[in-house]
C-alpha positions in Angstrom: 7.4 22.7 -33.1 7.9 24.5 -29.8 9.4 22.3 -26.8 7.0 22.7 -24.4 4.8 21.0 -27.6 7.0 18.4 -28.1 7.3 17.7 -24.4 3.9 18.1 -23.6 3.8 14.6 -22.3 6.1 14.9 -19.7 3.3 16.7 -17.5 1.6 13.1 -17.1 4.6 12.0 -14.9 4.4 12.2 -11.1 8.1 13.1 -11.4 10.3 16.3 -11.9 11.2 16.9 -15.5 13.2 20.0 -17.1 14.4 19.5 -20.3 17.7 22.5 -21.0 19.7 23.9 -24.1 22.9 26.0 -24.2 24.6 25.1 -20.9 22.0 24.7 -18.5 19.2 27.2 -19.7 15.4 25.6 -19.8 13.5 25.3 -22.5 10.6 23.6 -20.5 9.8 22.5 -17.1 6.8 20.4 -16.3 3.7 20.9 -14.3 5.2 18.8 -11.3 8.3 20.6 -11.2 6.1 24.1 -11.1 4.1 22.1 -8.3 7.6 21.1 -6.6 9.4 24.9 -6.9 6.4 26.9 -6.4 7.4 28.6 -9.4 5.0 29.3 -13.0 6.7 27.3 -16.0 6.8 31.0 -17.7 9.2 31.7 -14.7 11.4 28.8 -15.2 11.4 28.4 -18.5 14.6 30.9 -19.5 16.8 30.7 -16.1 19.8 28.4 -15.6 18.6 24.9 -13.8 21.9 24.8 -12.1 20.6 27.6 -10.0 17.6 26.0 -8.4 20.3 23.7 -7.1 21.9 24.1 -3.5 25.3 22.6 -5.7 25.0 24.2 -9.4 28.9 22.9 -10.1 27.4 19.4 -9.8 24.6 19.8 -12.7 27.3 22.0 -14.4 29.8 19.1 -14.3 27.3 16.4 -15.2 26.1 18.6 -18.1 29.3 19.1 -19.4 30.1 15.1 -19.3 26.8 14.2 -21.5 27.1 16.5 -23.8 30.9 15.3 -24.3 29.6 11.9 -24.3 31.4 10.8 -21.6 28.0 9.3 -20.5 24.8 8.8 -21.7 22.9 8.7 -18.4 24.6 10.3 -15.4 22.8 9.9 -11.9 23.4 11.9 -8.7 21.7 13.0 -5.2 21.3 16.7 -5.0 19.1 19.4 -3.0 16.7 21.3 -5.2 15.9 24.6 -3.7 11.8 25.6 -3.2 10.3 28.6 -3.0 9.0 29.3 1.1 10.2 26.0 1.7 13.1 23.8 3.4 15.5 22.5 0.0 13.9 18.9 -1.4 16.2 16.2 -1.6 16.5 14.6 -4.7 17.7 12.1 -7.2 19.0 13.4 -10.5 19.1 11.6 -13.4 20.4 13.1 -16.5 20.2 11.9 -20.3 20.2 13.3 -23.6 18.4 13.1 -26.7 19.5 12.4 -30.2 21.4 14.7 -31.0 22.7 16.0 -27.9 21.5 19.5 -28.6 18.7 19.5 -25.6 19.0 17.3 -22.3 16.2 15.9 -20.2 16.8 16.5 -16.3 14.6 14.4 -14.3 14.3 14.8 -10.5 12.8 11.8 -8.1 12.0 13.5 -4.4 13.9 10.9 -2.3 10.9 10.3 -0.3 9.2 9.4 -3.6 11.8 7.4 -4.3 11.8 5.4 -1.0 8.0 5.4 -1.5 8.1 3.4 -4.5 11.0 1.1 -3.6 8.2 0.2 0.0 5.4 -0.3 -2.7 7.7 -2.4 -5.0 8.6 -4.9 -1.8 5.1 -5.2 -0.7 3.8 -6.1 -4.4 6.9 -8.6 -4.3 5.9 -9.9 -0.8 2.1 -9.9 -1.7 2.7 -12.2 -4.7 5.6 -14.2 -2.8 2.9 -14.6 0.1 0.0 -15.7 -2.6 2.6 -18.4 -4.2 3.1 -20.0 -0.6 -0.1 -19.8 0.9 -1.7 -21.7 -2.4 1.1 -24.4 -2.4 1.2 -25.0 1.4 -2.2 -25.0 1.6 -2.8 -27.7 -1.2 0.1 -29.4 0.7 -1.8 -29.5 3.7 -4.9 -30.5 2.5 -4.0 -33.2 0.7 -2.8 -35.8 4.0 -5.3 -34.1 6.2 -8.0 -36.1 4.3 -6.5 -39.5 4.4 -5.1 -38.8 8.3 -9.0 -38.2 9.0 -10.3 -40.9 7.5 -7.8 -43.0 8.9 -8.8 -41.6 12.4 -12.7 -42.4 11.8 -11.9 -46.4 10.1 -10.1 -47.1 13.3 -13.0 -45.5 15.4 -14.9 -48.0 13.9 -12.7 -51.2 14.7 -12.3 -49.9 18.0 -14.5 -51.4 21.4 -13.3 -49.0 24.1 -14.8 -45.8 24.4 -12.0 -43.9 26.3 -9.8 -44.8 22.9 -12.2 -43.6 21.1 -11.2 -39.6 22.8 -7.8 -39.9 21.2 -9.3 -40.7 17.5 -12.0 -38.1 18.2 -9.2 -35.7 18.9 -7.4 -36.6 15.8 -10.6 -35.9 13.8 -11.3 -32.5 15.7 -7.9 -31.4 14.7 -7.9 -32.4 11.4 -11.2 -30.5 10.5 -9.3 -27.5 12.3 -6.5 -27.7 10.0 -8.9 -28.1 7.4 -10.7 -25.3 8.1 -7.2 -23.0 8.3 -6.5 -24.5 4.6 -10.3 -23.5 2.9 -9.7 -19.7 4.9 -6.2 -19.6 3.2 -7.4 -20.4 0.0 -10.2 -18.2 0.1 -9.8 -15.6 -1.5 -8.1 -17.3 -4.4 -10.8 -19.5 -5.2 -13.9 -17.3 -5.1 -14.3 -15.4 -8.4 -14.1 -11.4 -8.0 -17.7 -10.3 -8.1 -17.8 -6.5 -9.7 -20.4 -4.1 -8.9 -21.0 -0.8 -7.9 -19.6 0.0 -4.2 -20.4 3.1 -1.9 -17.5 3.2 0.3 -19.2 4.6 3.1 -22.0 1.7 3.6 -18.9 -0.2 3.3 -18.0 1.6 6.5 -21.4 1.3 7.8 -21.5 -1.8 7.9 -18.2 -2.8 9.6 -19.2 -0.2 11.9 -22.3 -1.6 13.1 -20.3 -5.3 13.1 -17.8 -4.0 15.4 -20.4 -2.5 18.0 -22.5 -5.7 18.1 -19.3 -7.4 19.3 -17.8 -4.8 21.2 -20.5 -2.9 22.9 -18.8 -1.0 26.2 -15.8 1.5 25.8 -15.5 1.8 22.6 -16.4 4.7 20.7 -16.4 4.6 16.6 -15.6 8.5 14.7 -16.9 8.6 11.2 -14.7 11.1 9.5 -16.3 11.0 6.1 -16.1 13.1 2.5 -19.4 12.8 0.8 -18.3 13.9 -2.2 -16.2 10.3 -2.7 -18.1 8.7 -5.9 -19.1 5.3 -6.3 -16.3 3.2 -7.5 -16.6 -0.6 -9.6 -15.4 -2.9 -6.6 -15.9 -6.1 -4.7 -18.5 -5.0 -1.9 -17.9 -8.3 -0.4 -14.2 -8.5 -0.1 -14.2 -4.8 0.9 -16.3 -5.5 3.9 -14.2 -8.0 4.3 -11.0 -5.9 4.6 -12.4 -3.0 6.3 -13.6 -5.3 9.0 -10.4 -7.5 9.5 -8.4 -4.5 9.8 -10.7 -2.9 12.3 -11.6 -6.2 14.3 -7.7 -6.4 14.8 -7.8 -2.9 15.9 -10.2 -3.6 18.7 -8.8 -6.7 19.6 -5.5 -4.6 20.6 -7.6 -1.9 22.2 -8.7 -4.2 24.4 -7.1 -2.2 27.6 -8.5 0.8 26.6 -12.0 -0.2 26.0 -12.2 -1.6 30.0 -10.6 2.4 30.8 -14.1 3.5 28.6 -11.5 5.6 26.4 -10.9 3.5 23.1 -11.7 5.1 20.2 -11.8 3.8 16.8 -11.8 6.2 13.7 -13.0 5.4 10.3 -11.9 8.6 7.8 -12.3 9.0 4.0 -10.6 11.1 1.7 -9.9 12.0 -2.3 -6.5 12.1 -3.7 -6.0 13.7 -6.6 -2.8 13.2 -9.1 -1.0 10.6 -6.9 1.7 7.5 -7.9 1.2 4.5 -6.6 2.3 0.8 -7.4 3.9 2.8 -10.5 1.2 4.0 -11.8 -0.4 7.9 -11.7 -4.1 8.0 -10.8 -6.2 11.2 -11.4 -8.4 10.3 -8.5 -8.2 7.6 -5.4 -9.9 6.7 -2.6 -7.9 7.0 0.7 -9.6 5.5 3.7 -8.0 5.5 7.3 -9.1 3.0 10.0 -7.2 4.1 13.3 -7.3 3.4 16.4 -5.4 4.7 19.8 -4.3 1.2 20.8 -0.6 0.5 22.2 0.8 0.0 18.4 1.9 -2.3 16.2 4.9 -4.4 18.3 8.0 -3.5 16.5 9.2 -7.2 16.2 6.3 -7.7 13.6 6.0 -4.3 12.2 8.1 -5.2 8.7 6.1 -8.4 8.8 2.8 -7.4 9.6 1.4 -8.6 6.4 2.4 -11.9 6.0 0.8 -15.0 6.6 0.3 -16.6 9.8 1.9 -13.3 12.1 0.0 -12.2 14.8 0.5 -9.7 16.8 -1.3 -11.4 19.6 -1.7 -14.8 21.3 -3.9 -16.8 19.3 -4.1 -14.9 16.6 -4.5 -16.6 13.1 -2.4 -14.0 11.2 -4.3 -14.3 8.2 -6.8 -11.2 8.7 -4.2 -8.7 7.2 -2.7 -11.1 4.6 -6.3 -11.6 3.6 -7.2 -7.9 3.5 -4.4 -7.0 1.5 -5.1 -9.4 -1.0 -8.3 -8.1 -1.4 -7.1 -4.8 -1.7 -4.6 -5.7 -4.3 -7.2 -7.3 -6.4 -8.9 -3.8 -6.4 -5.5 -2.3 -7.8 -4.6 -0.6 -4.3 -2.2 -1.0 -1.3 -2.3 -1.1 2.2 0.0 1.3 4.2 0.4 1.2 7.8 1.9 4.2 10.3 2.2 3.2 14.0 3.3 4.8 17.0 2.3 3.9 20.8 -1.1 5.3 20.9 -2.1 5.4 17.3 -2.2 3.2 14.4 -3.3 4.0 11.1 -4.0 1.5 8.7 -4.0 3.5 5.0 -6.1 1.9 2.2 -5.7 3.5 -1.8 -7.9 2.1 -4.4 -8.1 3.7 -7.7 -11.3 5.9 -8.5 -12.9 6.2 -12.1 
């Protein structure tokens, strides 16, 4: 059996993969590492991997310390040259089979790398945030009924009407509080209702939402591609999300809509072969709302999505907690890129 047979599988990993024999020659490369040297695997396949390397003596060395089993896994940063293109850095790690006659090399792009460790700490912080909200909220809940009733037995026993303003107070703010608890625990009590979802009337519909509320200054781009298929979703909690993301955009574009120059952009796009949240999808949806508002203020911008952080006064903070819950229940992730005058909220969602 050949080795690009026996290593056929290697071309289903997002990362770069050249397995080598007799010092450093390769005996395959996969389809990611073609994609990453802009080189054919019949052009690889043959040359010396030390050579794509802006430092060959530092494969050489690592090489040379496997196969004498000073290690079994060696790890390193290095600069892997491209073709037309600025050297990628990346992170080396270097094992060997059994017996140690040919060695897997397997290269992580930095930037990959730094992408996965961002999507790792927001699953973490997602499912941290979920554990709190639930227990807080039950926590809440479960005094706010006996502090209202309380408030409306001693309404009862009471003959003045100006004391009756401080219970009526009391029960006005419990059924706030109340109200804060049932939105926090939303989206974990209603059940996940599947069916098929057109992204765009998803869109659509946010989009005729936001101009009912915001009339004057604003103008909405669609920036759609038709050809996006119809995906097994949550229609519901997509609106949802779309629109919380979007109201929040407006609400910060509030300057800009009184100038008559806010714009608000919904775009939609299809990614093909992409990692995210570990995983390698064939195809995903990528949907950008963005707006030319001042930006995200950089005391919040690490904290953006948890709960009860606003960016504004008044604010809830549970719009973005909510919408990425709902997009996490759809197997996707929320990214967000701001700068002064433009913020780009990035939603991925799996496609079939």
């Amino acid at each position: 059996m050949d080795a690009i047979t026996r290593y056929q599988s290697f071309d289903l990993l997002a990362t770069l993969v050249a397995v080598v024999e007799n010092e450093a020659s390769v005996s395959f490369a996969n389809s990611a590492l073609e994609d990453a040297m802009g080189l054919s695997r019949r052009s690889i396949v043959g040359s010396n991997l030390c050579d794509v390397f802006t430092e060959p003596a530092l494969l050489q060395n690592a090489l040379l310390g496997v196969r004498d089993n000073a290690f079994a896994v060696l790890r390193y940063d290095a600069f892997l040259k491209r073709l037309g293109a600025e050297p990628m850095p990346v992170h080396v790690i270097i094992s060997w089979t059994e017996p140690a006659v040919e060695i897997v090399v397997e290269m992580v792009p930095l930037e990959k790398q730094t992408r996965q460790d961002r999507e790792e700490r927001l699953a973490e912080q997602a499912q941290t945030n979920k554990e709190l909200i639930r227990n807080l909220a039950h926590e809440i809940k479960n005094p706010l009924g006996g502090i209202r009733g309380a408030a409306q037995l001693l309404e009862m026993e009471m003959e003045s009407a100006e004391l009756t303003e401080y219970t009526q107070v009391i029960i006005r703010e419990a059924d706030r509080l109340q109200s804060l608890v049932d939105r926090l625990l939303a989206p974990h009590r209603r059940p996940h209702m599947v069916s098929d979802v057109n992204i765009h009337e998803v869109c659509e519909r946010v989009r005729s939402l936001i101009l009912a509320e915001f009339p004057k200054g604003l103008k909405v781009v669609r920036d759609y591609d038709t050809s996006i298929p119809e995906f097994r979703g949550d229609h519901e909690q997509l609106i949802q999300t779309v629109l919380n993301i979007a109201h929040n955009a407006c609400q910060a574009l509030s300057e800009r809509m009184t100038a008559g120059d806010a714009v608000l952009t919904f775009r939609s796009r299809v990614l093909r072969q992409i990692t995210f949240g570990k995983q390698r999808y064939r195809l995903a949806l990528e949907l950008h709302v963005i707006d030319n508002g001042p930006g995200v203020p950089d005391s919040i911008k690490d904290r953006i999505f948890y709960p009860l952080v606003s960016g504004r006064e008044g604010g809830s903070g549970l719009g973005l907690t909510l919408a990425q819950t709902f997009v996490q229940q759809h197997h996707g992730l929320i990214e967000v890129d701001s700068t002064p005058g433009r913020t780009d909220f990035k939603i991925l969602i799996p496609l079939p």
